[in-house]
C-alpha positions in Angstrom: 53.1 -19.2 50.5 52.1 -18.1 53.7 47.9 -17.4 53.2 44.3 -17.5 54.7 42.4 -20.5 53.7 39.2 -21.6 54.9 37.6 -24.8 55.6 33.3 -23.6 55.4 30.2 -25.6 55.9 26.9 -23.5 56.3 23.1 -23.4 56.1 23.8 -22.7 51.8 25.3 -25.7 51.5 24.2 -28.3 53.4 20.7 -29.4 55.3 20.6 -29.0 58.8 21.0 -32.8 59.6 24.7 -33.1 58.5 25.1 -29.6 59.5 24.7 -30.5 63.0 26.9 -33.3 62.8 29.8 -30.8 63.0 28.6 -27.8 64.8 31.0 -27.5 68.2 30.5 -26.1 71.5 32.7 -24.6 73.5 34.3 -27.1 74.9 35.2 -28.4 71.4 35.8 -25.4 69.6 38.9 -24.9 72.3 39.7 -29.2 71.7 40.0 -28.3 68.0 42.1 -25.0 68.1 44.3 -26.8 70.5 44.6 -29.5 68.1 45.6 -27.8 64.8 48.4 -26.1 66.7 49.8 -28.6 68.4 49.4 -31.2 65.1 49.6 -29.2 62.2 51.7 -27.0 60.1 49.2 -23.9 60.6 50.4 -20.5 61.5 47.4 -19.1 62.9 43.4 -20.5 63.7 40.2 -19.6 64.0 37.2 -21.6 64.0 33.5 -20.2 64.4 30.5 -22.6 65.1 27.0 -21.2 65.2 23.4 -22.6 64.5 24.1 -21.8 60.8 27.7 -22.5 59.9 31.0 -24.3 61.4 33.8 -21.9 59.8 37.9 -23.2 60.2 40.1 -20.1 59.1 43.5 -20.7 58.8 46.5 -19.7 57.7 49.3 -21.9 56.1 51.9 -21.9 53.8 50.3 -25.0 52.3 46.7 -26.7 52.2 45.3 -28.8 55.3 41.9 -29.8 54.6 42.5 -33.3 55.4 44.2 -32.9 58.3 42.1 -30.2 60.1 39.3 -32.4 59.1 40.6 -35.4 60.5 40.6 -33.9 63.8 37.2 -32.2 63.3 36.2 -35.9 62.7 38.0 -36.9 66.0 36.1 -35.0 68.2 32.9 -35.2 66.1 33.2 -39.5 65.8 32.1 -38.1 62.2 33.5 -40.5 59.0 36.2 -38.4 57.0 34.5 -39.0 54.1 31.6 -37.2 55.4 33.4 -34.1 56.0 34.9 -33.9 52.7 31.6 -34.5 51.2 30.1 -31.2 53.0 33.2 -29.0 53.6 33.8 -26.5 51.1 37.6 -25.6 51.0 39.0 -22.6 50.1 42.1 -21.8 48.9 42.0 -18.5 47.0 43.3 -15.7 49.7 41.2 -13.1 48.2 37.6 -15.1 48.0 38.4 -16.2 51.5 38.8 -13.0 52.9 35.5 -11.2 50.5 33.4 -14.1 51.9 34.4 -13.7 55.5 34.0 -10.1 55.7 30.2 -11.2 54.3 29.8 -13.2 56.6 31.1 -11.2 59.6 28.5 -8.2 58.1 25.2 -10.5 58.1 25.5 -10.6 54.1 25.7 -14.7 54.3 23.5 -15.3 56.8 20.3 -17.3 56.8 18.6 -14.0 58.3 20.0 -11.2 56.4 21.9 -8.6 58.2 21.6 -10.9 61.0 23.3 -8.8 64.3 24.3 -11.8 66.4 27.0 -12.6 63.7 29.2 -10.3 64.7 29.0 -11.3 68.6 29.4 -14.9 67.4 32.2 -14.0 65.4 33.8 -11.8 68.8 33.7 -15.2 70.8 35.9 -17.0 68.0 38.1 -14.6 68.2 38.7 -14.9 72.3 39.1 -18.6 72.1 41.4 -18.0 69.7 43.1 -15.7 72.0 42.9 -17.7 74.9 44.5 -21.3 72.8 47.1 -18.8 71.4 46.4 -19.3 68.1 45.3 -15.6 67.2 48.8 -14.3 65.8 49.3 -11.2 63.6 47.1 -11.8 60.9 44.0 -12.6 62.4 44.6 -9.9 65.1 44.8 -7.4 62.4 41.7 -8.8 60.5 39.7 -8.9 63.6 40.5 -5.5 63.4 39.3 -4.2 60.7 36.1 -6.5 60.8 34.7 -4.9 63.9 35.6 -1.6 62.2 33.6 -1.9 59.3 30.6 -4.0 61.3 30.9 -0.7 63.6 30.5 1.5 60.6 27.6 -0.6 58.7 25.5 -0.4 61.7 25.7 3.3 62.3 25.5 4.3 58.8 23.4 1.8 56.8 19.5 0.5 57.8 21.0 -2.7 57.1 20.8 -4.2 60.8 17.2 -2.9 61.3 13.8 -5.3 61.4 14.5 -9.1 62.3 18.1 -9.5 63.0 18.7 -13.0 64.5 17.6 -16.0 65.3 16.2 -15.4 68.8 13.9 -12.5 67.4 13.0 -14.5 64.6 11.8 -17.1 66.6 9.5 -14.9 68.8 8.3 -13.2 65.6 7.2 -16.6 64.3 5.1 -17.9 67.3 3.2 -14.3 66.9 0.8 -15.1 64.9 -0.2 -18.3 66.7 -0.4 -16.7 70.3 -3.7 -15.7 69.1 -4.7 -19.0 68.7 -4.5 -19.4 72.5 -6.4 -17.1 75.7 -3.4 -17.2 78.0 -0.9 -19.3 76.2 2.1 -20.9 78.8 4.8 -20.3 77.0 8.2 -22.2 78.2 12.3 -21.2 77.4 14.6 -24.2 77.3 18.3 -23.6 77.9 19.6 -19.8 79.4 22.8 -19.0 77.5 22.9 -15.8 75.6 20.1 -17.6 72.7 17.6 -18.1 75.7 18.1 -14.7 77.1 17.7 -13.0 73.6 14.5 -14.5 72.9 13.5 -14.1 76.4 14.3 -10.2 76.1 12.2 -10.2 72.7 9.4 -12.5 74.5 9.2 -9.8 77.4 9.6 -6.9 74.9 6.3 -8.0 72.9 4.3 -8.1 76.7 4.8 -11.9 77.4 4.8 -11.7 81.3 4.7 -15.2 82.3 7.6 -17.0 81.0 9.2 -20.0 82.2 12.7 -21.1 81.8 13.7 -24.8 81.8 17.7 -24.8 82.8 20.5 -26.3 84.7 20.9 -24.3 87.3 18.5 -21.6 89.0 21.6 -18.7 89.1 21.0 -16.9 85.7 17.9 -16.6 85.8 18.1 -15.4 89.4 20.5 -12.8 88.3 18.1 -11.6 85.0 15.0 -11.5 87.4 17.2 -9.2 89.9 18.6 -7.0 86.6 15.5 -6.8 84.7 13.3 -6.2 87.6 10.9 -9.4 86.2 9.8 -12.6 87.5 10.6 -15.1 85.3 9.6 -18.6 87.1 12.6 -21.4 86.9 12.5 -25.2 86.5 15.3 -27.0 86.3 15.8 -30.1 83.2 15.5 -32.8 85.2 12.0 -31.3 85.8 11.3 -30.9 81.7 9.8 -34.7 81.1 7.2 -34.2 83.6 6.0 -31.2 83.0 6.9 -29.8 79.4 3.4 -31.3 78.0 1.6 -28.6 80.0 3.2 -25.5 77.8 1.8 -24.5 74.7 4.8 -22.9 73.3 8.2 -24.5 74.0 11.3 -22.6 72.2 14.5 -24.9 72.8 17.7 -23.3 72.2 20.8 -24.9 74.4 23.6 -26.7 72.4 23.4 -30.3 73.0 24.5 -33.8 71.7 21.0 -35.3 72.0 17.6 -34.1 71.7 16.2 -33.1 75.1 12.5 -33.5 73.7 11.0 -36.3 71.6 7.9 -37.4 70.5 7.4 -39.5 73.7 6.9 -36.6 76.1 3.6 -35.9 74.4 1.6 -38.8 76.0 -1.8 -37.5 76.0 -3.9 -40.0 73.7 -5.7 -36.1 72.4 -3.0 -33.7 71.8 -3.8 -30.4 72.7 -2.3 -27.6 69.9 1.2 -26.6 70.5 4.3 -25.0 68.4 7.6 -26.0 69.0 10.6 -23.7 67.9 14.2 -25.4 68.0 17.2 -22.5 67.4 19.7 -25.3 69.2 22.7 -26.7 66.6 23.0 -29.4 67.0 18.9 -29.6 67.6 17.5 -30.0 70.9 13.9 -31.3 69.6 13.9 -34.7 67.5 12.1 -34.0 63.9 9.9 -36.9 65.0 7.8 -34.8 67.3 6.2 -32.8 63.6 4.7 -36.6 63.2 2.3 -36.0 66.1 -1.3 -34.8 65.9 -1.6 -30.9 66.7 1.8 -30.2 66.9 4.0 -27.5 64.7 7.8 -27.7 64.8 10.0 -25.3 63.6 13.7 -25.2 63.4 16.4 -23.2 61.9 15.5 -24.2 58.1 12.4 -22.2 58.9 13.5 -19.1 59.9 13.2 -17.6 56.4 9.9 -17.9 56.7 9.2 -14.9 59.1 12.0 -12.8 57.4 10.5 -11.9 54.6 8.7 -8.4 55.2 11.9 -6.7 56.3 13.8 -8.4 53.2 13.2 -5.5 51.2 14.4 -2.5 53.7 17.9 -4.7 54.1 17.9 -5.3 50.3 18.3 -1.3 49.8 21.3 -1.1 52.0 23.3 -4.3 50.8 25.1 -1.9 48.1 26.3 0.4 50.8 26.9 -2.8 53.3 29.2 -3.8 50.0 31.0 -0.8 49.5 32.0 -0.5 53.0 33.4 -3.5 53.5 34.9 -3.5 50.3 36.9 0.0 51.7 38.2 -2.0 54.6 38.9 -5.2 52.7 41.6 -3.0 50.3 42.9 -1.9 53.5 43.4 -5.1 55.2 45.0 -6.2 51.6 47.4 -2.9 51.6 48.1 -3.8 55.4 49.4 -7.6 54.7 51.3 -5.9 51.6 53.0 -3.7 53.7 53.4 -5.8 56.4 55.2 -8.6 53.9 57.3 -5.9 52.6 58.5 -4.9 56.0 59.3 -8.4 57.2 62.0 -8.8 54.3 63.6 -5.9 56.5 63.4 -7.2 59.7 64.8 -10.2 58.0 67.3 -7.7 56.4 67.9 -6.2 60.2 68.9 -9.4 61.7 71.3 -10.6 59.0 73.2 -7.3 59.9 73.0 -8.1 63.3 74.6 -11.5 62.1 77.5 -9.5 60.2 78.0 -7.3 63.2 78.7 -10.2 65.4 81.1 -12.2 63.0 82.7 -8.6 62.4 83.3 -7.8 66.2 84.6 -11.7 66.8 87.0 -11.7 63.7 88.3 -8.0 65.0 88.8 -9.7 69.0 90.7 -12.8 67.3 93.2 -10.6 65.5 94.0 -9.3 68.1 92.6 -5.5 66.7 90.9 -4.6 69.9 91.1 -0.8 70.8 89.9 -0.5 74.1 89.7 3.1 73.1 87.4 2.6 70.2 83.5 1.4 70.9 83.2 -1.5 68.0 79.6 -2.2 69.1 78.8 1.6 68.9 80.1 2.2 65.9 78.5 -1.3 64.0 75.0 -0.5 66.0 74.9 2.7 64.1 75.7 1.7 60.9 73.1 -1.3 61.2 70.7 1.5 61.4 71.9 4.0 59.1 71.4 1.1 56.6 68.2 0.1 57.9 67.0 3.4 57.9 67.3 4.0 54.2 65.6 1.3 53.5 62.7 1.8 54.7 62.6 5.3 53.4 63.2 3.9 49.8 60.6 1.1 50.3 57.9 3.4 51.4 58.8 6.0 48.2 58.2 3.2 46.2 54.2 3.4 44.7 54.9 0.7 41.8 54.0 -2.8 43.3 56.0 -4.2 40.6 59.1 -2.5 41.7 58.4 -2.9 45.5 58.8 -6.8 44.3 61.8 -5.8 42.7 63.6 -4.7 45.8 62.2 -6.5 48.0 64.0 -9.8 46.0 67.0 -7.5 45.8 67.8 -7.4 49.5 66.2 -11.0 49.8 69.2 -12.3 47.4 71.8 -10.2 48.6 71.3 -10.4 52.6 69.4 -13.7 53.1 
């Protein structure tokens, strides 16, 4: 049977170090959807990768965990055997669909109620648009996701306090800014993680920032928006001079670490905290093994959550409850949806008749060019159409819905 299944691996589940082993970039996460349609039996694919979770969600008329995790695997150069071991699969239509709506809402995240979820989740859905493997099912769900994530942040308190990684990491260097009279405080990597926590950085009166990236243009263009002067160095620039920061907070996606215990030379290590929100990480653990340094990653977030805990707690019922509205409607959707298919099916067996009809008539010679055959077949093709749709839609009784639904399944197809 055609379903939604879901291949999940997240911060619940497993530790950062194999989680990182299978977080994607962009690059990849477009590889992969590519893949799965061009070498799998799967009807429709989306996969969402973030510094918390590498979600597959799929739908099938049978299970592919093995082969979707082969070519996760592929791309990865990750053992299959690993995967297994750390993917959860899930086959049950129902829990998939409960837990993604969670997750979409902040419910599952590692920050509750975080808001960059929903942004995250937003982006999976365009690669999916743009590989073609968005189809009617996920369009619809996307749907009705953003529709209750609309609702839940204008009607509940549950998006309010710390809401995602970027603020969390600026939250968790305030208490040590103290520790220093002018702290230099540096951003690695200037996607949409280093301009969050640059935003949050400026927000809380933290002037002199500088951004360690690529290229000089986006930083250029936030200077120009935001009316600030954010200095720029670019990486090939970050061994020599990242020892002379006191806070460094890395957060571009990257195969390797960019900093490791030997760019801190100094034989008297100054105090310095380190916070990596990259996935894969972007700092190698080994730097916490050095004298006067702190290293945080995104195992540590919690840490700093906890005082707004309590105000999110308070709304989770009503986060619940509206999602759980738009889950039954999503559910009443694909009912309705399946039960309208068995007419189109229906629809284009007539359309079948008609045409043997009209060829047998032409061979026997029966031909009236005074009578319009096609006219008169095209109108009863809907006449028949018509009333069934009108009885289907009378029909409250699931049970007997299935019942007719079979009917015209066995008689017409």
């Amino acid at each position: 049977m055609i379903q939604f299944r879901l291949l999940s691996l997240t911060h619940k589940t497993t530790e950062i170090g194999k989680r990182e082993h299978f977080a994607l970039n962009t690059e990849e996460v477009l590889q992969l959807l590519h893949e799965i349609k061009s070498t799998s039996p799967t009807e429709e694919s989306l996969v969402l990768s973030t510094c918390n979770r590498t979600e597959i969600l799929y739908v099938a008329a049978n299970e592919q965990q093995q082969k979707i995790l082969e070519l996760i695997c592929k791309i990865k150069h990750q053992e299959l055997e690993l995967a297994l071991n750390s993917f959860k699969h899930i086959t049950n239509e129902q829990e998939v669909l409960n837990y993604f709506f969670r997750v979409s809402s902040g419910l599952e995240s590692q920050i509750l109620g975080d808001a960059q979820i929903i942004s995250q989740i937003k982006t999976a859905y365009q690669f999916a648009q743009k590989q073609k493997t968005a189809g009617t099912y996920i369009h619809r769900l996307m749907h009705v996701i953003f529709s209750a994530n609309k609702k839940i942040a204008s009607q509940t308190g549950f998006r309010s306090g710390i809401s995602s990684a970027p603020y969390a990491a600026v939250d968790m260097i305030s208490e040590y800014q103290k520790m220093f009279k002018d702290p230099k405080i540096a951003i690695i990597g200037f996607g949409d993680m280093g301009q969050n926590v640059t935003r949050h950085l400026l927000s809380r009166g933290n002037h002199q920032l500088t951004v360690f990236n690529r290229t000089e243009n986006k930083i250029s263009l936030f200077n120009t928006k935001n009316k600030t002067q954010i200095a720029y160095r670019s990486l090939e620039q970050l061994d020599s001079l990242i020892e002379s920061y006191d806070i460094i907070i890395s957060t571009p996606s990257v195969q390797n670490p960019l900093i490791s215990a030997a760019h801190f030379t100094s034989p008297i290590h100054t105090f310095k905290v380190l916070v990596d929100i990259s996935m894969p990480r972007s700092i190698s653990p080994e730097v916490t093994d050095l004298p006067g340094i702190t290293l945080f990653d995104m195992d540590d977030i919690g840490l700093v959550t906890q005082q707004t805990i309590d105000q999110k707690l308070a709304s989770i019922s009503d986060v619940e409850s509206i999602l759980l509205q738009h889950l039954d409607e999503f559910f009443q959707w694909k009912q309705d949806n399946k039960n309208l298919e068995v007419i189109r099916s229906m629809k284009s067996a007539l359309h079948s008749i008609k045409m043997e009809e009209m060829d047998r008539f032409q061979k026997q010679g029966q031909h009236n060019v005074d009578i319009d055959y096609d006219k008169i077949m095209d109108a009863m093709i809907q006449k028949i159409i018509k009333k069934a749709v009108v009885n289907i839609k009378s029909l409250r009784n699931e049970e007997e819905r299935q019942l007719y639904n079979s009917m015209i399944t066995q008689t017409f197809l």
